[in-house]
N, C-alpha and C positions, 0 to 999 in steps of 0.2 A: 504494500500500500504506500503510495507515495504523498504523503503529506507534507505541506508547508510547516516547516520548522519552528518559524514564530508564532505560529495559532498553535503547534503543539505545546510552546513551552508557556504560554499565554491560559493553558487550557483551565487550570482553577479559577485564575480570575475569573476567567468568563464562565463557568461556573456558577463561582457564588454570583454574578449580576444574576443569569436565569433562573437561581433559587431566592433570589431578593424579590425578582418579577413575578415569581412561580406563587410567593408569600402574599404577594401583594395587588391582587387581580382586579383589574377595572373594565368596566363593562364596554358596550357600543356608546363613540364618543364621549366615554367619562373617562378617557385614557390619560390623564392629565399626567398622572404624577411619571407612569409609563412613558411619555413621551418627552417628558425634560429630562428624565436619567440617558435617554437616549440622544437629544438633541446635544448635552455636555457631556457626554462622553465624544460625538464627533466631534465637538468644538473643539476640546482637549485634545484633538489630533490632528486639529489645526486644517480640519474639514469645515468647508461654507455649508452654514445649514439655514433650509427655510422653517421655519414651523409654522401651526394650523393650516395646510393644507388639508380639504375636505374635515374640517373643524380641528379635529388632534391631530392629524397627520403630519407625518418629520420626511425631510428631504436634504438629503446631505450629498455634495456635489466632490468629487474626487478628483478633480485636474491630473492627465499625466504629464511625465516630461514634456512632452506638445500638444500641438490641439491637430490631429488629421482629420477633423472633420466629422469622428464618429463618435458614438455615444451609447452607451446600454445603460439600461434599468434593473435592478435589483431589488424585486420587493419580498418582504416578510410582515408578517400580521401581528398586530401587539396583544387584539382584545381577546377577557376570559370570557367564559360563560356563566350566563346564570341559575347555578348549582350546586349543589351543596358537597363537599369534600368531605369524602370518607375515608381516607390519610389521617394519620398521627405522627408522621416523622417530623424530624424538625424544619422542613422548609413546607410544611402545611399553609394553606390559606389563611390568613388571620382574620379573615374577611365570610363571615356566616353567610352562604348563597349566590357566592364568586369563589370561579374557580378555576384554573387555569388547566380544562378539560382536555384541550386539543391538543396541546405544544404549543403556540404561541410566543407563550415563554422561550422555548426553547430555538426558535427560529427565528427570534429576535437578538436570543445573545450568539446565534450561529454568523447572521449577516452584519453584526456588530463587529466580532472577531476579523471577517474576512473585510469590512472599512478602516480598519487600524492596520491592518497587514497591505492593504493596496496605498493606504496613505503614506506610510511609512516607508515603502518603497519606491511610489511613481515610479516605475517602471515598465510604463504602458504610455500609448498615444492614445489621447483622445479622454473621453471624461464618461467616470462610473458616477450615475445618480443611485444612489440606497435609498428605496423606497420604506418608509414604514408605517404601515397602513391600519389605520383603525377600523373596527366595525365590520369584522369579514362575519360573523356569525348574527346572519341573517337582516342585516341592516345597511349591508351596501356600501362598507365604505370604499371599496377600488373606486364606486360610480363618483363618490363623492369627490373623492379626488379629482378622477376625470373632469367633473361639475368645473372642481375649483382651479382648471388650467391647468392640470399633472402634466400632458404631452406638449402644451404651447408653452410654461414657462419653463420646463426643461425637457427639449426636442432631444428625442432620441431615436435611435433605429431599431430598437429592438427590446422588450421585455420580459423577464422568466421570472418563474415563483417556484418553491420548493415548500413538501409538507411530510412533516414524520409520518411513517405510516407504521402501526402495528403489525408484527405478524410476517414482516419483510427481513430477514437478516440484518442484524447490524452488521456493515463494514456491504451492506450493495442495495443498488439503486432499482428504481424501477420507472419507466414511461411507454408510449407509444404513441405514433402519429397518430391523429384526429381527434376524435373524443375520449377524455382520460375522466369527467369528471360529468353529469349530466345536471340537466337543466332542475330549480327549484321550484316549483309552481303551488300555490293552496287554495283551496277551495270549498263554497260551504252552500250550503243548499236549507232555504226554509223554507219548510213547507205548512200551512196554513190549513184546517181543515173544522169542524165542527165541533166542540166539547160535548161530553154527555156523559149521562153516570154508566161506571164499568157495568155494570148489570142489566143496562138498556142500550148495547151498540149500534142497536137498528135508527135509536133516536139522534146518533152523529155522524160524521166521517170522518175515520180514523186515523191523522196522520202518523200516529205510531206505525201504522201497516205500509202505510205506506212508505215511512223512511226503510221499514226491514227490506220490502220489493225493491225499492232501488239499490240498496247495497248489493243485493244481488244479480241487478241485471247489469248494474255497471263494470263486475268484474267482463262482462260479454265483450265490453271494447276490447279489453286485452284479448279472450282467447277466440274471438272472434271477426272485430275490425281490424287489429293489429295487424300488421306485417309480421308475422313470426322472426324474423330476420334481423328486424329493426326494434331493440331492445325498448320499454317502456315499463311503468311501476305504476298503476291506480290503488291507492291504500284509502280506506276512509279509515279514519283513528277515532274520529267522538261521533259519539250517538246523544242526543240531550232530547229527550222527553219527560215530561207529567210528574207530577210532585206528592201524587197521593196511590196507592193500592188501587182506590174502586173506582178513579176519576177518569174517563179519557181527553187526555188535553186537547187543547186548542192547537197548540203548535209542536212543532219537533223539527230538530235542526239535527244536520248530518256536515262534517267537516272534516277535509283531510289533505292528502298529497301526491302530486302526479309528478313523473320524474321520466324525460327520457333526453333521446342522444340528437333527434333530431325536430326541427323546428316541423314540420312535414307532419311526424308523428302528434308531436303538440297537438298541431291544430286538428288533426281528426280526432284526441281524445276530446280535446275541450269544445267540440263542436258535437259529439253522438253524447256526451255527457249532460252537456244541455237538453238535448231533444230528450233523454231518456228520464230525465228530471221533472220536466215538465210536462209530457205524455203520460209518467207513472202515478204522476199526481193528479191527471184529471182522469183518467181512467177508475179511480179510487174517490170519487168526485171530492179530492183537493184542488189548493195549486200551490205552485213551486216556484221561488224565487233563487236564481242559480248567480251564483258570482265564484268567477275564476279570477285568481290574482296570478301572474308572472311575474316570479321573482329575480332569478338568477337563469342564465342561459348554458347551456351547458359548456363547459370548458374543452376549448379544442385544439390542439396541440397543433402549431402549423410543419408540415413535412421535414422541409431543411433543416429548421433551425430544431425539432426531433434528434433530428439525424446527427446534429450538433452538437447538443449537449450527451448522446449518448457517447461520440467519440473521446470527447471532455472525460467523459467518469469513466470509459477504460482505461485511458490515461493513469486513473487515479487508483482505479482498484480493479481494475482485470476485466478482460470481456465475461468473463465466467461469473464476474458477481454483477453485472448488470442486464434486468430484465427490459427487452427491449422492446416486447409484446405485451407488457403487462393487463391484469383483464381488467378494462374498467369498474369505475365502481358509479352504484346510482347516487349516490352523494353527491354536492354541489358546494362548488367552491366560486367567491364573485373577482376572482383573478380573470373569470372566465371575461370580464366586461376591458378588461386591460388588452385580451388577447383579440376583442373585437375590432381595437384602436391599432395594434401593430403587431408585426409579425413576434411571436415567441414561443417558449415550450414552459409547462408544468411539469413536475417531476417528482416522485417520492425518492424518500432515505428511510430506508431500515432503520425502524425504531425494536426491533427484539420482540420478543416474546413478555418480557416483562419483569423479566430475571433481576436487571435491572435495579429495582425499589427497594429501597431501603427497609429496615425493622420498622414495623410499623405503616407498613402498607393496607390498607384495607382488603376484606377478604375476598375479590372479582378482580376479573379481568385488565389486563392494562390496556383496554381497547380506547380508543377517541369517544369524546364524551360519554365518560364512566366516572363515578364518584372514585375509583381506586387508579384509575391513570394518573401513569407522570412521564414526564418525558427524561427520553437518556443522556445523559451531558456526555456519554461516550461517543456520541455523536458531533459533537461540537468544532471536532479541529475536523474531521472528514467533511461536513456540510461548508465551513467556512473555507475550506479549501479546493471545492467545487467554485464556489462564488469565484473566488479569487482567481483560479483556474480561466474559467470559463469568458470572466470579464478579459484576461488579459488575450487569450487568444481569438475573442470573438472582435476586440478590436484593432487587432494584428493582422486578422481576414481583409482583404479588398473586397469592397462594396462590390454586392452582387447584381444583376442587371443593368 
């Protein structure tokens, strides 16, 4: 494994910062205190930093020995979740209902490492921007940024993100061209129908029954309209009806989450979704009010620059430890809205099995958002050594077309 020397010998510090971060989790857009430990630690490196981009967002600009003209992006995500930490070690949450579920932490003090290692060297043409971006779980912060100028006040050619992934070997990577991450989408369905006492159902119309018929006829987009070929996920998650044993309510609401890889597929769930919403409910003489929200888009690796970063991480750890197929996953990341704006790749790191955790780990899985995850600091000089990597030789590349 060929790692950068100074992020290895750099490796505790940066440590204790992602267990200081790890300790101290702030939500979507409440990343304050997260984002000034960041913005002066680049300053301390004698890196230009913009701060509140897209509200708490940090942007710290790398100059190399010259400017040829090119530029790449480097983002990592600061916010926790909100959740409760079932951990007792010592860099536990101090924070009851925050918690630093994903890694975050940990990809904050990976691209932190590899801006003090590119700083301290200039040894590149052209200028690395460190992205760090608030509000990936479920609140949009890449958009926000994009909102607030990301690409006009610091042009660049190119954009990549990286995320621990459980279950992957520590010490090898994993991506593949196109879609690596699908789209977020929710949606909720009320439907409206007659109250009556449970012991007289003839005197109303039952939108209890009716929310049960739609749950199951909307599984028929998947096994049905779908393209078999073309991956999709319709989950309804809540059910919320009536408040008494013998009463049949007036209303009942159904609400949940659609997930797929292409926009194509989208629109034939969220278009048979409706009609089968609204047909099941007057068939059952209700009616249905349907609302579809799109969230996140699915994340989609573009070809080359795939191709790119896979040869980067053999570089670094062997072709044998990086997957270069990997199988997507239906999860949703909003890096996906950066890769809309300019060519780049997302990529996993082997976050281990869970081996990992310290005494006093909780008793489940070290999966992404789980009250007993945490992320590997053994990871830390191998991820910031990919950045580093990756930045230098992709601006050592001559501009393609």
């Amino acid at each position: 494994m060929n790692l950068a020397e100074p992020i290895v010998r750099w490796h505790d510090e940066f440590a204790r910062i992602r267990r200081d971060i790890h300790q101290n989790p702030e939500l979507a857009y409440e990343e304050v205190r997260t984002a000034e430990l960041v913005a002066s630690q680049l300053e301390s490196w004698g890196i230009e930093v913009t701060r509140k981009i897209g509200v708490t967002g940090v942007v710290g600009a790398i100059r190399g020995r010259s400017d040829n003209g090119r530029a790449i992006g480097l983002r990592a995500d600061m916010d926790a979740l909100p959740m409760q930490e079932l951990n007792a070690f010592g860099h536990a949450s101090r924070h009851p209902g925050k918690m630093h579920a994903c890694g975050h932490d940990g990809h904050t003090a990976m691209l932190l490492a590899a801006a003090r290692c590119l700083a301290e060297s200039r040894d590149f043409e052209g200028t690395v921007y460190v992205i760090f971006q608030p509000a990936e779980e479920g609140h949009a912060g890449a958009q926000a940024m994009i909102d607030d100028g990301l690409f006009e006040r610091f042009p660049m050619d190119a954009v990549f993100g990286m995320h621990n992934w459980p279950g992957l070997p520590v010490g090898s990577f994993g991506l593949t061209p196109g879609p690596i991450m699908a789209s977020s989408n929710t949606f909720s369905v009320r439907i409206v129908g007659k109250g009556a006492h449970g012991a007289m159902p003839n005197l109303g119309a039952d939108p209890v029954i009716a929310a049960v018929n739609m749950v199951q006829v909307l599984q028929t987009i998947i096994t049905r309209n779908r393209d078999p070929l073309d991956p999709g996920v319709l989950s309804v998650t809540q059910i919320h009806a009536g408040s008494a044993d013998n009463v049949i309510p007036t209303e009942a609401e159904i609400r949940g989450t659609v997930r797929t890889f292409t926009d194509a597929t989208l629109d034939l769930i969220e278009s048979r979704m409706k009609t089968i919403c609204e047909q099941t409910a007057a068939t059952l003489e209700c009616t249905a009010t349907f609302d579809f929200q799109r969230k996140y888009p699915p994340t989609v690796n573009w070809p080359e620059e795939a191709e790119f970063c896979a040869t980067v991480m053999e570089g670094i750890v062997g072709p044998e430890h990086v997957v270069r197929d990997v199988t997507p996953s239906m999860g949703a990341e909003d890096f996906a809205f950066m890769l809309q704006h300019k060519p780049g790749c997302y990529v996993w790191i082997g976050n281990g099995q869970g081996d990992h955790r310290e005494q006093g780990h909780g008793m489940g899985p070290c999966t992404l958002h789980n009250g007993t995850y945490d992320f590997n600091d053994a990871l830390i000089p191998l991820g910031g050594t990919y950045w580093v990597e990756l930045a230098r030789r992709w601006l050592a590349t001559p501009t393609r077309g």
